[in-house]
C-alpha positions in Angstrom: 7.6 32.2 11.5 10.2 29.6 12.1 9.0 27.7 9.0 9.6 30.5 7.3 13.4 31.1 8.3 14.2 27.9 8.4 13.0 28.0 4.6 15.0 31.2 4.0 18.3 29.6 5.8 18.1 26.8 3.5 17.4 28.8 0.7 21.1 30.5 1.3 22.4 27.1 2.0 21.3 25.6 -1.3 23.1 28.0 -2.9 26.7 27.6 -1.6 27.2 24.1 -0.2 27.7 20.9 -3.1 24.7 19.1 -3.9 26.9 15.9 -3.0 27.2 17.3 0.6 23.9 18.9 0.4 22.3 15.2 0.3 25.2 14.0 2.9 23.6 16.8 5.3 20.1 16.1 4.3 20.5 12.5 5.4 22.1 13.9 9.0 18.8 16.1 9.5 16.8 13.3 8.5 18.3 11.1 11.2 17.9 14.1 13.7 14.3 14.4 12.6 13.6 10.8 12.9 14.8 10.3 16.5 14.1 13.7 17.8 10.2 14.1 16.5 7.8 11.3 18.2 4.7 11.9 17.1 5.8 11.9 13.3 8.2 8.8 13.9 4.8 6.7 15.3 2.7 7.8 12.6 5.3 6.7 9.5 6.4 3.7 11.4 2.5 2.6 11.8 2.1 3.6 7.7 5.2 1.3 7.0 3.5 -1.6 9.3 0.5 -1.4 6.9 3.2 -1.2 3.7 5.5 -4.3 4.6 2.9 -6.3 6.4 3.3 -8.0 10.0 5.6 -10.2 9.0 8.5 -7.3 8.7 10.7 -6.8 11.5 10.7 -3.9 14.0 14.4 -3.7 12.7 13.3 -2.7 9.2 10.1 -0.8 9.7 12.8 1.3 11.6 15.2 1.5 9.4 12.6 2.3 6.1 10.8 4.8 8.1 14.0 6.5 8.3 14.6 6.5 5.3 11.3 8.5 4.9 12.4 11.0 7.2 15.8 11.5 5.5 13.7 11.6 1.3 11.4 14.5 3.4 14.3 16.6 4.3 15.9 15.8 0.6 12.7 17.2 -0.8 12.5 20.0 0.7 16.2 20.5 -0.4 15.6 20.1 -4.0 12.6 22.6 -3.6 14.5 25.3 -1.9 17.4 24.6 -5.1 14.8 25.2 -7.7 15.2 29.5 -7.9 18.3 28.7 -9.3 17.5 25.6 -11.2 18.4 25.9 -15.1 16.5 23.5 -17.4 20.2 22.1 -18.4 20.5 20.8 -14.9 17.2 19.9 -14.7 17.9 17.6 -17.5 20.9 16.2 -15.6 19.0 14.9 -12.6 15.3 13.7 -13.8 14.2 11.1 -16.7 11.2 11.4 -18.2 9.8 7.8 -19.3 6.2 7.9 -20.7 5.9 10.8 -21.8 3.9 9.9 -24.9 1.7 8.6 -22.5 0.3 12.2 -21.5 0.3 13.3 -25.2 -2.1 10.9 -26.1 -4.5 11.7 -23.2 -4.5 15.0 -24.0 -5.3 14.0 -27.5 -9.3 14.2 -26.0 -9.0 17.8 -25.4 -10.5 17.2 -21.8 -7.6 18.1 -20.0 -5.5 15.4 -18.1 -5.4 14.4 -14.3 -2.1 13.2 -13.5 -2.1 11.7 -10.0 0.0 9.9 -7.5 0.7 9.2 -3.9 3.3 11.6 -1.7 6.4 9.3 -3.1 10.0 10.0 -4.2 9.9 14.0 -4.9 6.1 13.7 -5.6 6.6 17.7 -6.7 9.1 16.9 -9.5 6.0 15.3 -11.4 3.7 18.4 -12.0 7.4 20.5 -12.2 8.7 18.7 -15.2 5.1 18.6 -17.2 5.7 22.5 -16.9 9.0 22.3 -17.5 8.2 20.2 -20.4 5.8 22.9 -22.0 2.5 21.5 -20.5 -0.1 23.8 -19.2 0.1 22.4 -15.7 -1.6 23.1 -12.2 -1.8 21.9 -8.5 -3.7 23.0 -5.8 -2.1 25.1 -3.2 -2.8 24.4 0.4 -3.1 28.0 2.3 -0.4 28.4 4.8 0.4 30.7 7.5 1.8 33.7 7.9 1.4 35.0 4.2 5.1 35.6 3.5 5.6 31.7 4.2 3.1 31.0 1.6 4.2 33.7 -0.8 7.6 32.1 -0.5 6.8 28.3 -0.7 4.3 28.9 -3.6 6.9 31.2 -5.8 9.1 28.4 -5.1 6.8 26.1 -6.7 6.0 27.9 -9.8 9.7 28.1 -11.0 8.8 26.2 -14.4 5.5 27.8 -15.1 3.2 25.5 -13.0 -0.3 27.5 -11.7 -1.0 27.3 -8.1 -5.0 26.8 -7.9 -5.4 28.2 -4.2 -7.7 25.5 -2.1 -10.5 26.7 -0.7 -14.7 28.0 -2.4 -13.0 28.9 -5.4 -11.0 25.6 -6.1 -13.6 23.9 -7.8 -14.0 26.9 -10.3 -10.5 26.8 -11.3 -10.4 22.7 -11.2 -12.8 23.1 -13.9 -11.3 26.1 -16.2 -7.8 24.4 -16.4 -9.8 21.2 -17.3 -12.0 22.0 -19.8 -8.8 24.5 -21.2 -7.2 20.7 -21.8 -4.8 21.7 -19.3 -3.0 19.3 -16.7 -4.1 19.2 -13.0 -1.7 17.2 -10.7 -3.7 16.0 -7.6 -2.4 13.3 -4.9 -4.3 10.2 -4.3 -3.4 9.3 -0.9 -4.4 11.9 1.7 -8.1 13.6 1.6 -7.3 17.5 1.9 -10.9 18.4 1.0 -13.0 15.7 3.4 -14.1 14.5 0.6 -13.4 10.5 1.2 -14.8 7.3 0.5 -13.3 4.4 2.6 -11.4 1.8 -0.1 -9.0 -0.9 1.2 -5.6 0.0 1.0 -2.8 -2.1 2.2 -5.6 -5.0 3.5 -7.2 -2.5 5.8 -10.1 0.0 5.4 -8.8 3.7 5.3 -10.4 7.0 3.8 -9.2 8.0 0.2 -10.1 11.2 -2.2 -13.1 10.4 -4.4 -12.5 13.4 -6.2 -9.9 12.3 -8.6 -12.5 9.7 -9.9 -15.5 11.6 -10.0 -13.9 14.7 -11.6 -12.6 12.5 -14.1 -16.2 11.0 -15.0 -17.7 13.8 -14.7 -15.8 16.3 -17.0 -14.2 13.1 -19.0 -11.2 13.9 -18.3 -8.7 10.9 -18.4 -6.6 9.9 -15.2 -2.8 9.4 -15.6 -0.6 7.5 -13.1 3.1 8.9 -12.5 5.4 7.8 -10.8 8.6 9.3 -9.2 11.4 7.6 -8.1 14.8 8.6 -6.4 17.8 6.9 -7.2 20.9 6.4 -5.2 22.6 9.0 -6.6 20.2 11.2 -5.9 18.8 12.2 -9.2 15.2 11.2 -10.2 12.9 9.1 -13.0 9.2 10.1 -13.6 7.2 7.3 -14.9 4.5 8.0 -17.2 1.8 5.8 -17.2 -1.1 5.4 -19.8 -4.4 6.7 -18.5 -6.7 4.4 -16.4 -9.5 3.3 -18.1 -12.9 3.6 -15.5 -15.5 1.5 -15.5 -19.3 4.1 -16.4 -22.5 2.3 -15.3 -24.7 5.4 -15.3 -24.5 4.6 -11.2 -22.5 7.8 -10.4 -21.8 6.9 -6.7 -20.7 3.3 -7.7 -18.7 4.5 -10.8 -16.7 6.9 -8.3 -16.4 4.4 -5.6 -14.8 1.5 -8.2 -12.6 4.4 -9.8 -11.2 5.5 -6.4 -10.7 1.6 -5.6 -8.5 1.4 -8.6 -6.8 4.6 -8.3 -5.3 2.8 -4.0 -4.4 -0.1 -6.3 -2.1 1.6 -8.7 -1.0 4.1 -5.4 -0.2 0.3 -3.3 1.4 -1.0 -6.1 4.0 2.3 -6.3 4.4 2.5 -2.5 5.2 -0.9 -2.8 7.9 -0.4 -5.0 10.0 1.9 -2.9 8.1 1.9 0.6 11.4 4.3 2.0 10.1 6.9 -0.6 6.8 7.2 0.4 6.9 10.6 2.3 3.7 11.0 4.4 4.4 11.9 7.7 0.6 11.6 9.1 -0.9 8.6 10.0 -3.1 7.3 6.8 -4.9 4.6 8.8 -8.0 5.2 11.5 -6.8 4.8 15.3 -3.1 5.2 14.3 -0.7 7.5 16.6 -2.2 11.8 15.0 0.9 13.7 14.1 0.4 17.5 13.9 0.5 19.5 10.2 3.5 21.6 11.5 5.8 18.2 12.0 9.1 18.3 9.8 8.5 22.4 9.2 5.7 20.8 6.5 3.7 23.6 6.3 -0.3 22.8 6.9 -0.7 22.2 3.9 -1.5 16.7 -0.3 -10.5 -4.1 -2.4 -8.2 -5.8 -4.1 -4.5 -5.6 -3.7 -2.4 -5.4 -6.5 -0.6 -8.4 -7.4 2.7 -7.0 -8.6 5.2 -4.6 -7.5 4.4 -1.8 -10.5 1.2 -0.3 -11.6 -1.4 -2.6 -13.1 -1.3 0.1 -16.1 2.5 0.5 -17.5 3.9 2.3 -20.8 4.1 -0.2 -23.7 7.9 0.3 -24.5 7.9 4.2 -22.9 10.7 6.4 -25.1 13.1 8.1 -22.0 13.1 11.7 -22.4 15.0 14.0 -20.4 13.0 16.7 -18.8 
């Protein structure tokens, strides 16, 4: 329940303080969060050990992880603004780049999977695709007591987006909006369905969702990167990227295990990007310090490394569109 009116507090908040100090105040909670909440602080300063590499200082795995902390809190904020949200200033704070990128993949009439890792305002990306007009779902994580999830997930579909709840019917529902050339949004870096495969990511063996590959063999249904990224002023760019293109043996099992391997390389090569903005507060790793689901009010709920800094897969001169 305090999940709940801490949501609802905010929620008044959003409404009368200035977005400029709205951020300002985000960053102060963040900072609070970050030194007050040890078992979440171990788990992203052990994730950003993995993302910078043992050659990075314990000054700046400090200082990035808090920045994590602080980008958690701004989400949240930006979720808790979206009831009164117009689509003029929606326009004002994101950029769409790609966008032709998901029209052609579409174009197959097997529905789209757009996919990324927990980074920047990971929510924004299946928010403006419904925004945009798309048909657009994610799954919805059950959460506890029902009013919390009544609120979170109205709060969610603000633009349009469908909430597939997770659980036996998930699957059923994956594949309506699918074969209804609909968009699904999944994340590719935490397993909510136990249904892993272990892939290196970040030079170290760690389990990843295989279902984002094998859903896309299976019903042909192509997989598109995005990207989000926050700025320093606060407003956002989602990055299209044209769909992957996954190797089909007729080996099922190997198929999904090569297409989940190259769904951690284009995830590394966005976390490595903007490592502050990757907002998982579990440990990703095996052995690494557990955080609890409840850490930050996050209700329980989303082997080769890539040689360059942006996904292997980018827009050939992407039009910017505002959402």
């Amino acid at each position: 329940m305090l999940t709940y009116y801490s949501l609802r507090f905010g929620m008044l908040l959003a409404a009368i303080v200035p977005h400029r100090l709205a951020y300002w105040l985000c960053s102060v909670v963040g900072n609070i969060a970050f030194f007050g909440n040890g078992t979440s602080r171990q788990a992203v300063r052990d994730n950003m050990r993995h993302v910078l590499g043992p050659q990075a200082s314990r000054r700046q795995v400090d200082k990035l992880s808090r920045y994590v902390f602080r980008n958690t809190v701004k989400n949240y904020y930006e979720l808790l603004c979206l009831p009164r949200l117009s689509q003029a200033e929606l326009k004002q704070r994101v950029t769409v780049v790609g966008v032709e990128n998901l029209d052609a993949a579409r174009q197959g009439g097997h529905g789209v999977i757009l996919f990324s890792g927990h980074i920047g305002n990971f929510n924004l990306a299946a928010q403006i695709a419904g925004g945009l007009g798309y048909p657009t779902n994610i799954i919805a994580e059950q959460m506890a007591p029902p009013r919390l999830h009544e609120l979170v997930n109205g709060l969610r579909s603000r633009f349009g987006l469908k909430l597939i709840p997770l659980g036996p019917t998930a699957v059923r529902g994956i594949y309506h909006a699918l074969r209804a050339n609909e968009i699904l949004g999944l994340a590719a870096d935490r397993d909510l369905t136990e249904n892993s495969v272990p892939v290196e990511f970040f030079g170290e063996i760690t389990e990843l969702p295989s279902g984002l590959a094998a859903l896309s063999l299976r019903l042909n249904a192509p997989l598109v990167p995005v990207h989000v990224v926050r700025k320093s002023n606060d407003s956002s760019v989602v990055t299209v990227y044209p769909a992957l293109e996954l190797a089909r043996t007729g080996d099922r099992d190997q198929d999904t295990l090569a297409g989940t391997r190259q769904i951690a390389r284009v995830v590394e090569a966005m976390i490595r990007k903007t490592p502050e903005q990757w907002v998982v507060l579990q440990p990703v790793w095996p052995d690494a310090p557990q955080s609890g689901p409840q850490d930050m009010g996050q209700p329980a709920a989303d082997p080769e490394r890539p040689p360059r800094a942006v996904p292997p897969t980018e827009p050939a001169a992407p039009q910017s569109k505002s959402a």
